[in-house]
C-alpha positions, -999 to +999 in steps of 0.1 A: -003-050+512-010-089+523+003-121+525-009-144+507-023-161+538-041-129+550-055-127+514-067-167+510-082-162+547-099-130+531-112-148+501-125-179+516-145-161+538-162-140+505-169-175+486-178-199+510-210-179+515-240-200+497-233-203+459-259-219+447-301-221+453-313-253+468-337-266+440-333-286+420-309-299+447-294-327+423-280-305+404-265-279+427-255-301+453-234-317+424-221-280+420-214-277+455-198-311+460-166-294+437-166-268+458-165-288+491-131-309+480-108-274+484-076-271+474-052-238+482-068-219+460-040-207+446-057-189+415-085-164+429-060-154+459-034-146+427-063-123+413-064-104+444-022-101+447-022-088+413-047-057+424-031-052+448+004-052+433-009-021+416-038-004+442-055-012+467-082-044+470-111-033+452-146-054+452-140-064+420-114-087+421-135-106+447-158-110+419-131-119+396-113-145+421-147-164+420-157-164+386-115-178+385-126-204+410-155-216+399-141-219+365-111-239+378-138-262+395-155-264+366-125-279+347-117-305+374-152-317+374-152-324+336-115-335+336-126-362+365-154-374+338-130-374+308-108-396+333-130-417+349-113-408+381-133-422+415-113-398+435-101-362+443-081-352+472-093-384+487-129-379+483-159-392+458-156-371+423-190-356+413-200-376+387-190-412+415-221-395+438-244-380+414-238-397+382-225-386+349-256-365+334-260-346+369-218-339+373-221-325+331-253-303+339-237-291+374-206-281+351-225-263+326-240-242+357-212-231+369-196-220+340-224-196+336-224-184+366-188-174+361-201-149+337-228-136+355-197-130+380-176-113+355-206-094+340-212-075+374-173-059+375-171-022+365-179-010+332-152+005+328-124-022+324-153-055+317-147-058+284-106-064+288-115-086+319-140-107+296-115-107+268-085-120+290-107-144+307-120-162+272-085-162+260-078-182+292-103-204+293-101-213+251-062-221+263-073-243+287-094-268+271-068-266+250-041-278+269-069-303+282-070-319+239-034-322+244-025-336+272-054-364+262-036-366+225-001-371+241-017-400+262-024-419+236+011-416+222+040-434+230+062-416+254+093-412+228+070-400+200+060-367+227+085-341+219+097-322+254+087-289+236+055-297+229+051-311+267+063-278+280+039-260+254+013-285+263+019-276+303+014-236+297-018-240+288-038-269+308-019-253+342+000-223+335-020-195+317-051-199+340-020-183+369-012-160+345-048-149+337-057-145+369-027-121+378-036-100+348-071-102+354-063-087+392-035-063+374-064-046+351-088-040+385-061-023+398-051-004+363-019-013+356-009-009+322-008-034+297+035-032+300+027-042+334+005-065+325+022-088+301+050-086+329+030-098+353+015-126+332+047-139+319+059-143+352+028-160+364+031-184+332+068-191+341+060-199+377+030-228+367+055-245+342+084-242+370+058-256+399+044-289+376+085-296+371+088-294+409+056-317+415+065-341+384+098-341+406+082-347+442+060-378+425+091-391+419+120-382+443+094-364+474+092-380+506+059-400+505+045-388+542+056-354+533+040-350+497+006-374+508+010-391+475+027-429+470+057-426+455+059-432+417+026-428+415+033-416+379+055-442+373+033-467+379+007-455+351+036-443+327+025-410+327+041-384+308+058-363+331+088-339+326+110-366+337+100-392+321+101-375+285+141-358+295+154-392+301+145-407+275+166-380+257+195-378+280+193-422+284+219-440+264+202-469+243+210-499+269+188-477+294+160-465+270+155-498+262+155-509+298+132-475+308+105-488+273+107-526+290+097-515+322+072-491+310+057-521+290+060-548+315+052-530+351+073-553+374+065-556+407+099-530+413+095-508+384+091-475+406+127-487+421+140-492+387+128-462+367+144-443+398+175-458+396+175-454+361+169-415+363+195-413+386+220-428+362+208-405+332+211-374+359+172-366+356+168-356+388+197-329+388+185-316+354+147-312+368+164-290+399+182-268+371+151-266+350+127-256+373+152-232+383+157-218+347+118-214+343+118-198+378+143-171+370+127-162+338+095-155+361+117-132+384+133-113+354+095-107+342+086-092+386+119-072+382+108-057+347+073-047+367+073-005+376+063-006+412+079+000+442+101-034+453+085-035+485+050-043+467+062-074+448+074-086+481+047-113+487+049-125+454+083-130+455+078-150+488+047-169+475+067-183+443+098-192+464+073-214+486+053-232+459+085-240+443+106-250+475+078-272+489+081-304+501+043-312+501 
């Protein structure tokens, strides 16, 4: 068994070998570019745990953990077009460097190269691997409709429900998948399976509550982000949609005024205010509801304690960070 540091160090060093051909170089350096801005990668390395929950590392999930990367690349690339964003991590989006039509058509690439990924895993279990993967992906784009529908709504029309639905599938079920997908490489069965997904579904809705929470309580220098970033742009966030439940209608009024008026201290406000409504104690006990239903789900897995170990330590970390 590894940590999921041993693992990540073991997977970067599969996929940053040369993805692409050179030519035409417009449209995979575009490709490439994605790649270049990495985050944790979080997903592919949760492919590989989940093999190796059940056997040990096998080629395949290597395969697997890219065609999951590249994917998840794929869906920030487009998402940074549907947004117009001139940023990621602090560098240039795709389509800010090589324009709009070059960023779509490097997208388009990559998704089918994730099949030609998936399409080279044994015989024997590609047609589940396929079959979870497209259920995945569909759930996705999804979540992706959603999230734009609820942005066009106002705030108190955007049942929490619906936000917590909306959540499982633009972040959540692409975590699950990719435990599952690792799971079926190392031929657990499908008991196991929806075990291991559930708790990898739980864990994605528990870790956006924790970063909705660290936009707005985190320590700045700590989390790299300004403060209230969310705030600022009234974005729909856990928080935002609880208090205007839990406000009284003095403060919802006061929470819709600033929302509409952006004073030059709304972040101080709308803080103030969720600290009067209790938000901020009532994300700490959420995220801690939605992390113990993920821990029932690892406890209801049939393997040996010792081998859920570095999930159990991985979860605790992504969900106790300050960053």
């Amino acid at each position: 068994m590894h940590s999921f540091q041993e693992l990540t160090a073991q997977f970067s060093q599969h996929f940053e070998k040369q993805q692409f051909p050179e030519q035409p170089s417009k449209l995979y350096n575009a490709a490439s570019h994605i790649l270049g801005i990495t985050g944790k990668r979080i997903r592919p390395v949760l492919c590989l745990m989940g093999n190796e929950l059940f056997d040990t590392l096998h080629p395949d999930a290597m395969e697997v953990g890219s065609a999951v990367e590249l994917f998840h690349n794929f869906t920030l690339l487009h998402d940074d077009i549907m947004d117009k964003a001139p940023l990621r991590r602090g560098r240039p989006t795709v389509h800010m460097v090589y324009g709009e039509p070059a960023a779509i058509l490097a997208g388009d690439v990559m998704l089918i190269n994730v099949y030609e990924r998936l399409n080279k895993v044994s015989a024997h279990y590609k047609q589940k691997i396929i079959t979870v993967f497209n259920k995945a992906a569909i759930e996705v784009c999804e979540g992706q409709q959603l999230d734009m529908d609820f942005e066009g709504m106002e705030a108190e029309k955007v049942q929490y429900d619906d936000y917590v639905h909306m959540i499982g599938l633009k972040t959540s079920v692409l975590l699950a998948a990719s435990l599952q997908l690792g799971a079926i490489i190392g031929g657990a069965g499908d008991g196991n399976q929806q075990h291991l997904y559930s708790f990898g579904k739980n864990i994605g809705i528990a870790f956006q509550i924790q970063d909705d929470y660290l936009d707005a309580f985190g320590d700045p220098e700590k989390f790299g982000k300004q403060q209230g970033g969310d705030i600022l742009v009234n974005k729909k966030t856990f928080l935002l949609l609880k208090a205007l439940q839990l406000c009284n209608a003095e403060q919802r009024a006061e929470l819709q005024m600033l929302m509409e008026t952006s004073p030059a201290d709304k972040v101080e406000r709308v803080l103030s205010l969720f600290r009067s409504c209790k938000v901020d104690e009532w994300a700490e006990k959420e995220k801690e509801r939605f992390q113990q239903l993920a821990f029932q789900s690892l406890d209801s897995i049939a393997v040996l304690s010792n081998r859920k170990t570095a999930l159990m330590e991985l979860a605790n970390y992504l969900l106790n960070r300050q960053q």
